[in-house]
C-alpha positions, 0 to 999 in steps of 0.5 A, a space after each residue: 789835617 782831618 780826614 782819614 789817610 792810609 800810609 804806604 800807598 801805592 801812588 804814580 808821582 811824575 817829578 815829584 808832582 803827583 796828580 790829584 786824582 791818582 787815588 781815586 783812579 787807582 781805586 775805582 777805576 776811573 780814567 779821565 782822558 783829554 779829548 785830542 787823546 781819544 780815539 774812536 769817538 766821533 763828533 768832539 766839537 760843537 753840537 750837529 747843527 748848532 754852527 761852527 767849531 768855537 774852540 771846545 778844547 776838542 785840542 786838549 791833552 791828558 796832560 792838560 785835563 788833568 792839570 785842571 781837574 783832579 778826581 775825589 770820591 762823592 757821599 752821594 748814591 747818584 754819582 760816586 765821582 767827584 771832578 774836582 776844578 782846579 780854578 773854579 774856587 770850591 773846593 780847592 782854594 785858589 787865586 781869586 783873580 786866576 778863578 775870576 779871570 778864567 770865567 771872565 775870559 770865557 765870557 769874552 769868547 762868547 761875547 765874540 761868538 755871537 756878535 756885538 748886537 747879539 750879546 747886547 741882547 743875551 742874558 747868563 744863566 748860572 747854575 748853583 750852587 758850584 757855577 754862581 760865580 762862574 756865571 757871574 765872571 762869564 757875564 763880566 766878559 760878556 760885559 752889558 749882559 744882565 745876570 741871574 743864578 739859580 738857587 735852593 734857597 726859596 725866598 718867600 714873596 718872591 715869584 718862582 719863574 722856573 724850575 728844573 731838576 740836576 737829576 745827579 747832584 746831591 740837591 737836585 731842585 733849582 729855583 729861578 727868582 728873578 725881581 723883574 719878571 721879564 728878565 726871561 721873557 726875552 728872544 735875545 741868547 741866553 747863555 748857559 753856565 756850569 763848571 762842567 757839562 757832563 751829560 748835558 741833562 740839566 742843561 736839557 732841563 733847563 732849556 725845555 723848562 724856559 723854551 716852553 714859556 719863553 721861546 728863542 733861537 739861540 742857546 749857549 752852553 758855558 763850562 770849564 770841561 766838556 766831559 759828554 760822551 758822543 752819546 750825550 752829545 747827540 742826545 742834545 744836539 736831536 733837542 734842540 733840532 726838536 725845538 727848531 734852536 742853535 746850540 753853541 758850546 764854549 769850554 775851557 777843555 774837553 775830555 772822557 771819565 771813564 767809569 767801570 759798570 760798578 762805579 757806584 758801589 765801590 765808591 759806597 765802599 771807599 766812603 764806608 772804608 775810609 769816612 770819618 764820622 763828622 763829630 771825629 773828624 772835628 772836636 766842638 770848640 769854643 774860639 779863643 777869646 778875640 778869635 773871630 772879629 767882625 768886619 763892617 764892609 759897608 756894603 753899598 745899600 741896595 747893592 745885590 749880593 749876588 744874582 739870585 734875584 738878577 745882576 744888572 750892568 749898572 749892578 755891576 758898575 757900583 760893585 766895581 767902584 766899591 770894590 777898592 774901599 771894600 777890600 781897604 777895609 778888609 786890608 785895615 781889619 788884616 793888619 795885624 797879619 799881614 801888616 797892611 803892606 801894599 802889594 807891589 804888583 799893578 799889573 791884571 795878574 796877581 803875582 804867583 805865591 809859593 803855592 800856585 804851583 800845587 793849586 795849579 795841579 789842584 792838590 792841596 799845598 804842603 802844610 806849613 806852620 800857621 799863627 806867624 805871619 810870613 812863617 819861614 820867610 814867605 808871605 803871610 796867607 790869607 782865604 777869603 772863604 765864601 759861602 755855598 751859593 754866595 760866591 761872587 762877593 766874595 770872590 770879588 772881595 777877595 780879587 780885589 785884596 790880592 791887589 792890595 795886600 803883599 800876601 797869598 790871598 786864596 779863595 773857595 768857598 763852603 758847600 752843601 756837598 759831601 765829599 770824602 776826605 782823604 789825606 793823600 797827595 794823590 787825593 783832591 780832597 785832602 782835609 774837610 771840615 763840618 759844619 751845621 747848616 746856618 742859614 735855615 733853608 726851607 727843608 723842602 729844598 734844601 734842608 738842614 743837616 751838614 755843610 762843608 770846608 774843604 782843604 782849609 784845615 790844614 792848608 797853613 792859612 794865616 787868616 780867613 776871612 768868611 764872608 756870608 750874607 745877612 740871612 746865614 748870619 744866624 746862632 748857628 754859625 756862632 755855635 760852639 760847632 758852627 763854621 766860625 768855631 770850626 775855622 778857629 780851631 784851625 786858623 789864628 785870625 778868623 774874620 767875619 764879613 757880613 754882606 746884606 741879604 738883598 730881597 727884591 723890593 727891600 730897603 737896608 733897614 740897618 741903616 735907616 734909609 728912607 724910601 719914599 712912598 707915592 702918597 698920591 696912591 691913596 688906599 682905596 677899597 681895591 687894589 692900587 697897583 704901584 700905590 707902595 712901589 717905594 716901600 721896602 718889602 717884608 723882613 723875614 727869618 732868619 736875618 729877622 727873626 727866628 721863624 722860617 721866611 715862609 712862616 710869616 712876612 715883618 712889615 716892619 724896619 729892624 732897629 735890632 742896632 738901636 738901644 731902646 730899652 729902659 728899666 721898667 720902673 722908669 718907664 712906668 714912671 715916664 708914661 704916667 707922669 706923661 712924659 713918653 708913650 709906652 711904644 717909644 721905648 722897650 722893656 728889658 727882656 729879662 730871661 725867665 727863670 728856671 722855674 718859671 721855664 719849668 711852669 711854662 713847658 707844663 702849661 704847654 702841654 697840659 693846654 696845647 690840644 685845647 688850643 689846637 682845637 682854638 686854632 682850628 675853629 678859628 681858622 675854618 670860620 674864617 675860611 668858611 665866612 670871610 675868604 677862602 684865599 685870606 692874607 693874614 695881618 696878625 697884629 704884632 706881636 701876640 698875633 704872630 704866633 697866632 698867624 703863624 698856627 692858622 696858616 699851619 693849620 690851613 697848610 695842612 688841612 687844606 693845603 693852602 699856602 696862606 700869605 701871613 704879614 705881621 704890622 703893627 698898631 699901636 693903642 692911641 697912635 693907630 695902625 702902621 699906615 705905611 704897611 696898610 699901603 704895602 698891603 693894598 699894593 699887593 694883596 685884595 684888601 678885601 681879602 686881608 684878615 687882621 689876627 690877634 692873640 685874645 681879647 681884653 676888654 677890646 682896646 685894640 678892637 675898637 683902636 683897629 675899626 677908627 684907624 681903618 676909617 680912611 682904608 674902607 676896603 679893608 675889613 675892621 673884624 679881627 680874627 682872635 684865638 680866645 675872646 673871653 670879653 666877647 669883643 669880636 664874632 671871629 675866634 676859637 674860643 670864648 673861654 679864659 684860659 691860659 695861652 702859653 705864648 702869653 707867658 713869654 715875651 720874645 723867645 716866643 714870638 720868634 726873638 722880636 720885640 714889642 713894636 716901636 713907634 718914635 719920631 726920631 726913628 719912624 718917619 713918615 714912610 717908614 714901617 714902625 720898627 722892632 728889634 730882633 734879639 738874636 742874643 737870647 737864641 738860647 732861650 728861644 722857644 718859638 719853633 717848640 710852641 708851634 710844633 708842640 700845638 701843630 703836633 694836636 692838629 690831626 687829634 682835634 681834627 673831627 671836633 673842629 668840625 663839630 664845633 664849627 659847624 655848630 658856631 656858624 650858627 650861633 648868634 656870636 655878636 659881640 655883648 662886650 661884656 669884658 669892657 663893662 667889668 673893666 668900668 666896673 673894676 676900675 671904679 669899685 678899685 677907685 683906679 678911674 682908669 680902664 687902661 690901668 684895668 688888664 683883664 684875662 689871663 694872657 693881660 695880667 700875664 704881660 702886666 706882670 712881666 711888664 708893667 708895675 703891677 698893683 694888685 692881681 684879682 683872681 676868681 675863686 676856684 681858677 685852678 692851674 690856668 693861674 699857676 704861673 701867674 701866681 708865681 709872678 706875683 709872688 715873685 714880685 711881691 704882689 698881693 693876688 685877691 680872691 674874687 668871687 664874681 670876675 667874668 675873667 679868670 684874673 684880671 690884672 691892676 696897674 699901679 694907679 699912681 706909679 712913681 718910683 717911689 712907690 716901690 721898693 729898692 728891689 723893684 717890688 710893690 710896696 704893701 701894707 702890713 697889718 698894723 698899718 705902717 708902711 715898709 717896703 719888701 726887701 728879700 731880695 726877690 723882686 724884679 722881672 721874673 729871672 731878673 737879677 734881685 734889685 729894681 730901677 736905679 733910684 727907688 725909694 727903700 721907704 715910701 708912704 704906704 699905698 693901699 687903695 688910691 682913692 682921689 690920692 693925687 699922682 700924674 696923669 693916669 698911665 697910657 700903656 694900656 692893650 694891644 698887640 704889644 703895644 700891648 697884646 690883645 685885642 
């Protein structure tokens, strides 16, 4: 076991049964006593004023308290105490159908309480993270009761009902998002749950946080303890004499902690005498090969994994006739440890292991050897681990394999709390395990840093099975220190159950469901309230993408589980010759180099000043001319990036909380009309401000103003950083320089893919899709292109000024001088084809990378901006030709009659040597930058020579021209 321990302890032990708060008690002097053993205290039932005594476990004993409740030493300033519940499946792994049923039958109670009519009406509230699965079971019992838990994870689009503060706890904010915005504006009860009620203070918060908005005449409190002084009694019975309401109180059982007047500093002192370093209590380790296994639940599409956006009566009936196909398919995936037996017992309560004893008292179960199952003859173990406030899943999940396996199923779950550990059977925290956060809260509430697994090292367990929801499934849980590797390090058979993240308003995009859109709510030049109710909402990180969910909002479906990637030459050879459109399929996204890494990092930061500086002019002529609330649509995917530094930018300077949406367009198709419609239904489309990284020649410019004839609210400017073809009048530079988020593909545009547009995956009222490549986290360098630029802000901060102020008013028509150099090129070259013709740098970066590119053209004297495009080019095997007279830093040319054919076996162009004959180049050093040596299946090793195509014949010239990848810009 980890965690530190101390030998020869003095320990009280009755029986041999040692109650599992005798070492703190010992040493902090904390007594907890059973309210029918205290005396002298005055006013132990329900609050003055609120009604009747309704069983508050005023009866309970020492003896019974303790049997519930076991004590451990907090990390925390606030509170130096930890009470720890012995049935509520936190930290002290338990029957799942004992934790249900205890919160189910206080729920009953309190359905009694209030009558029959009165809990038709009432609405549970549950507090998180410890209580969420309590208060689900309490509105169980209450049985037609909707549910909602409070939460710290924000969820971007979500409107914030409430907000209240657990002034003691180690996260103190809370967030009510319910989805349907009356669920508190009711008059009927609301009832109120936490595992305990200690001081009454958040309760408190809470009622004054909700009463204010919404009235009502009647609370109740739920919890497993009453652990209030007469003091705190009497402050919330004055509250709610102040807010002319009754307050009732249900509990399991009730008591005192005493605690001496320097508690908190001899709990500082026991954490800093016996804590462990995190990084010594638990050795990184990679699991064995076959050590972790996904399971596929099939969770019922729509089904809310929870109650943090609200928990109907019809919720819960779907749950409830899942839950037997659920738990067969978790049984299935268990086979091999406990044979897939069927548990012999039928009856509502689960037969008692030969561990219930000693949970039951709360302490940890004697260590037994793991690995065999049904080691010594006993039942194989299995924990379903839950995960922070992700707890009535899988404490459902886990209720329902107890009834179905012949085996000692457990249930807790993780936490955000840190807890001392110590190995003591007196002790309630016996062992812990640390882990890094995985589902990348918003710092702002809850943050990164550590979670936690308590008493699950150690415990003898067979099999886990960790349960999280879509959101947490991220790098970090698979990381070399993440939960899966710490389980593993522990446990032989580590499972993975991933349940969907259900967002207000979202569709299961893995599984292609279509919702139908009201195409009769035609997008007009206002807002059409319901005209998109159908549609599913944003996707967001960390589920998609690695942004932060806040950053920006993916109009668009995820089809990360669809193979769509093909080798570039066969790509290039499927568009020109006019069989495939450049976005039905993807490129493969090859890794750079080392090299190339090394050229990107110093690219960023020779220019990120000169682009902090591109991002704030852009964004305050924005906010000065088109709307000074704006809702950015950047362009998927060069935009992105983009939007994301604008609204950073806004955030900081001005702190405005923009709104940023990604949607697609696609050069030929149009723009993703479904995400039009998405817009016009929730924001002011005269508000909305379509975002881009650069423009080309204006491809996309002009593909953007057709496509918006049939939305004539929305405005067809489009805001760029760099407008080096002098196509728009909104952007922070005219200037052709080397934007580094053009050197990279999706490691850094947040892990996402080009956008996809097919028949056979996007129907009518479906987003275009994208893949999320959660795969190359390693190389993920979004987050570090943002910060490097976002770190400049303040600097160039007096010059944004200076040159906004000059730039509004200038004459900034657009003299789209970039598309005459286009024809010019394409004709002089003799290509006749301007979407073969990719100018600027950021254009020839792409053509490089993903295209098969001919020829680049450089202007003489360009310098550094052009050294990563050179290294491209060199490793590809293309010629770069020194210009003289170019608009454009480079320009780059498409091969103008591309078969596989007309490239070697490696994937490289194929040159002419002086002397004339025609050889392809065979180092070994082509393909994709990072790419392995060798090009797509079935080129040619000697090919006719192509120099300049002339009227050469070929296939129809290629259709994979500019744009917002589809290709990039504008």
């Amino acid at each position: 076991m980890s965690g530190a321990g101390e030998t020869g302890m003095t320990t009280r032990e009755c029986n041999d049964v040692v109650w599992p708060g005798t070492w703190v008690s010992e040493r902090l002097d904390v007594e907890l006593t059973g309210a029918a053993d205290t005396t002298g205290t005055e006013d132990t039932g329900t609050d003055a004023g609120t009604g009747p005594d309704t069983g508050t476990g005023t009866g309970t004993s020492t003896g019974e308290l303790r049997g519930l409740l076991g004590l451990a030493v907090r990390d925390n300033p606030k509170r130096a105490h930890l009470l720890v519940s012995t049935v509520l499946g936190k930290h002290v792994p338990r029957s799942p159908h004992v934790v249900w049923r205890t919160g189910y039958d206080l729920g009953v109670r309190v359905r009694e309480l209030l009558g029959a009519a009165d809990a038709a009406r009432a609405v549970v509230l549950g507090y998180a993270e410890t209580a969420t699965g309590l208060g689900h079971a309490v509105a169980d019992g209450l049985a037609d009761a909707p549910y909602l838990h409070s939460t710290r994870r924000p969820v971007a689009g979500v409107a914030r009902a409430a907000g209240f503060e657990e002034s003691h706890s180690h996260h103190t904010s809370h967030l009510l998002l319910p989805e349907d915005p009356e669920l508190l504006a009711g008059t009927g009860p609301l009832v109120l749950v936490d595992d305990e009620f200690s001081t009454g203070a958040t309760v408190l918060n809470t009622v004054r946080a909700l009463h204010t908005r919404h009235p009502r005449e009647r609370y109740v409190v739920v919890a497993l303890v009453d652990m209030r002084s007469a003091a705190d009694r009497g402050r919330l019975a004055e509250f709610a004499a102040e807010i002319g309401a009754r307050v009732d109180l249900v509990a399991l059982a009730a008591g005192t902690v005493r605690l001496p007047a320097d508690v908190l500093a001899r709990g500082r002192e026991l954490v800093a005498r016996y804590g462990t370093p995190a990084v010594a209590e638990e050795a990184a380790a990679l699991p064995a090969p076959g050590a972790v296994a996904r399971v596929e639940l099939d969770w019922p599409r729509g089904l809310p994994d929870g109650g943090r956006h609200g928990f109907t009566p019809a919720h819960r009936a779907r749950l409830e006739a899942a839950l037997p196909a659920l738990a067969e398919r978790l049984a299935d995936a268990l086979a091999p440890v406990a044979g897939g037996a069927v548990a012999t017992h039928s009856s509502g309560a689960a037969p008692a292991g030969p561990a219930e004893a000693s949970a039951a008292s709360g302490t940890a179960p004697a260590p037994r050897a793991a690995g065999v199952p049904g080691a010594g003859g006993t039942r194989p173990r299995v924990l379903v681990l839950g995960n922070e406030e992700l707890m009535y899943a899988p404490l459902r999940l886990a209720e329902a394999l107890e009834r179905r396996l012949d085996a000692e199923v457990r249930f807790s779950t993780t936490t955000r709390s840190p807890v001392l550990a110590v190995d003591d059977p007196g002790y309630a925290i016996r062992t812990r395990l640390v882990f890094p956060a995985h589902d990348e809260p918003d710092p702002g509430h809850d943050g990164p840093g550590e979670r936690y697994a308590y008493n699950v090292a150690g415990a003898g367990f067979d099999a886990v099975v960790a349960v999280v929801d879509s959101a947490g499934d991220t790098p970090a849980l698979h990381a070399p220190d993440g939960l899966l590797a710490r389980l593993a390090a522990h446990i032989p058979h580590v499972l993975l159950a991933v349940v969907p993240a259900y967002t207000p308003g979202a569709r299961d995009a893995v599984n292609g469901a279509r919702d139908a859109v009201n195409a009769a709510g035609a997008v007009a030049g206002h807002r059409v309230p319901g005209a998109a109710a159908a549609l599913p909402g944003p996707l967001r990180g960390p589920a998609f993408s690695s942004y932060d969910p806040e950053e920006v909002g993916w109009l668009l479906q995820d089809l990360s589980a669809v193979t769509l990637e093909a080798p570039t030459e066969e790509r290039e050879e499927a568009i020109q010759s006019g069989g495939a459109h450049y976005a039905e399929s993807l490129p493969v996204e090859y890794q750079p180099s080392p090299e190339y890494q090394r050229l990107f990092r110093a690219a960023l930061d020779d220019s990120a000043a000169r682009i902090a500086r591109a991002v704030g002019v852009v964004t305050e002529t924005l906010l000065a001319e088109r709307s000074d609330r704006p809702v950015l649509a950047s362009l998927a995917r060069a935009g992105t990036p983009v939007g994301v530094l604008m609204r950073r930018w806004a955030l900081r300077r001005h702190g405005l909380d923009l709104p940023h949406y990604t949607l697609s367009i696609v050069r030929g198709r149009g723009i993703d009309t479904n995400a039009l419609r998405w817009l016009a239904a929730h924001h002011d489309p005269a508000d909305v401000v379509f975002v881009d990284g650069w423009t080309g020649k204006g491809a996309i410019t002009r593909e953007l103003a057709a496509a918006l004839r049939d939305f004539p609210g929305f405005d067809p400017e489009i805001a760029v950083l760099a407008d080096p073809g002098s196509c728009v009048r909104t952007y922070g530079t005219r200037e052709d320089f080397l934007i580094p988020s053009a050197c990279l593909n999706s490691t850094v545009s947040g892990l996402v893919s080009r956008t996809v547009l097919r028949v056979d995956l996007v129907g009518p009222d479906d987003f275009h899709g994208a893949k999320y490549y959660r795969e190359l986290a390693g190389s993920d360098v979004s987050r570090h292109f943002l910060d490097t630029v976002g770190a400049h802000f303040e600097a160039v901060g007096a010059e944004v000024d200076t040159a906004v102020k000059e730039l509004l008013t200038t004459d900034r028509a657009p003299s789209w001088a970039g598309w005459a150099a286009v024809e010019r090129i394409s004709e002089e070259y003799g290509i006749h084809d301007v979407n073969l013709v990719k100018p600027g740098v950021g254009e020839t970066t792409r053509v490089l990378l993903r295209r098969v590119p001919w020829k680049i053209l450089a202007r003489r004297g360009a310098g550094a901006d052009l050294a990563h495009v050179r290294l491209l080019a060199e490793q590809r095997g293309v010629p770069v030709e020194e210009v003289g007279e170019l608009p454009y830093s480079c320009v780059g040319l498409i091969h103008p009659r591309y078969t596989r054919g007309a490239t070697g076996a490696d994937g490289r162009a194929v040159t002419t040597p002086a002397g004339g004959s025609a050889e392809a180049s065979t180092d070994g050093s082509g393909g994709s930058p990072g790419a392995p040596a060798g090009g797509g299946p079935g080129a040619a090793s000697g090919v006719p020579a192509v120099g300049r195509p002339g009227d050469a014949a070929g296939g129809r010239p290629g259709d994979m021209a500019g744009g917002p990848d589809g290709g990039g810009p504008a």
